[in-house]
N, C-alpha and C positions, 0 to 999 in steps of 0.2 A: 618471658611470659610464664605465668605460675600455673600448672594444668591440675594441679591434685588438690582440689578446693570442691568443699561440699555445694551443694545447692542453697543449701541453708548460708553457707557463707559467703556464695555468690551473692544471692538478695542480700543481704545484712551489707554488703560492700555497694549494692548498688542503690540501695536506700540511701546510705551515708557518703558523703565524699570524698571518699578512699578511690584511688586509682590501682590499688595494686595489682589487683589481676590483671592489669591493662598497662600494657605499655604502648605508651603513643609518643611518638619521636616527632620532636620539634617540627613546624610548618606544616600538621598534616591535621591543619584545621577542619577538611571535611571529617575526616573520623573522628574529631574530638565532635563535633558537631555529634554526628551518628552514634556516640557515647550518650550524650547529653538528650537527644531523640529516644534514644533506651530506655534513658533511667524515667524519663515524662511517660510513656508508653510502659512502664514498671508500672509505677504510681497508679494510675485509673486502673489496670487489671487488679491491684492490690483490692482500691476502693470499690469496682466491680463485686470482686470478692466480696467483701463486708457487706455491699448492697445486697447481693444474691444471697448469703445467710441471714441477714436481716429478714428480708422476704420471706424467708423458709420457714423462719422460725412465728412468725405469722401467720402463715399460711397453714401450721401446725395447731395454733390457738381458734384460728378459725373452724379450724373442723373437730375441733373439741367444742366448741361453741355449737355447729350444727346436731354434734351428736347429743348435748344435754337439751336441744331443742327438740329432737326428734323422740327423744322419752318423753318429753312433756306432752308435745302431738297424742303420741301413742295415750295417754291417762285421759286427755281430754276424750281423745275419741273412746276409749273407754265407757266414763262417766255419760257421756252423751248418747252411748245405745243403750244404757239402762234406765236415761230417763223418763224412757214411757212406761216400763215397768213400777218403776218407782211412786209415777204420777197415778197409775190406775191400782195400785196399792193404796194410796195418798186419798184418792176418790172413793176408795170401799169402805178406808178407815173414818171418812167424814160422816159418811150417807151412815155407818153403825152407829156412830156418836150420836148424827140427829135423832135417829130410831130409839137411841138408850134416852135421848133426853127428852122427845117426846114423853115417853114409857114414865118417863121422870115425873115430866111434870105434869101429866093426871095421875099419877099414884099421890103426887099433893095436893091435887085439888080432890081427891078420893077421901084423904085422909083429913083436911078442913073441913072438907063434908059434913064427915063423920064428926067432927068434934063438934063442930054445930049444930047437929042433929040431938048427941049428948046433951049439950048446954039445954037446949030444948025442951028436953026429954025430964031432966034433973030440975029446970025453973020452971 
């Protein structure tokens, strides 16, 4: 039996079908068996592995995903307590507009008046 083998070289021999770390002497079927139980029992923890950093790495994006969601939150609620500001802004600027257009439109009926009163005055 070979004992100065790395771990790296143990898997790589038990992935593959190489016997050499292992010697197993003729008719001693249950331990060839319990080799072969090994390397099956190798295999899933291998693909466990991959499973289990698959997931991780997932599980990674995911919560990159919650944090560019959790800024977005944050601006809505933002945007959303200034909207009553905004709105009674919005309301002062209207109610001056109607006031300037009022103002507006009798300084033209002021001023038609006036040019009729002219015309009048002149014919």
């Amino acid at each position: 039996m070979r004992y100065n083998i790395t771990d790296d070289e143990a898997a790589q021999m038990l992935t593959s079908d190489q016997m050499v770390p292992f010697v197993i002497l003729e008719g001693a079927e249950g331990e060839q068996q319990i080799l072969r139980d090994i390397r099956t029992q190798y295999s899933k923890v291998i693909e466990l592995e991959k499973s289990l950093i698959e997931y991780r790495h997932c599980m990674q994006r995911l919560s990159m995903h919650v944090m560019k969601q959790g800024s977005l939150v944050q601006r809505i609620e933002h945007h959303a307590q200034k909207a009553p500001l905004n709105i009674d802004q919005g309301v002062h600027q209207l109610e001056r507009a109607q006031e300037y257009n009022h103002s507006l439109s009798a300084s033209w009926f002021v001023l038609v008046l006036g040019i009729f009163v002219l015309l009048k005055l002149v014919f």
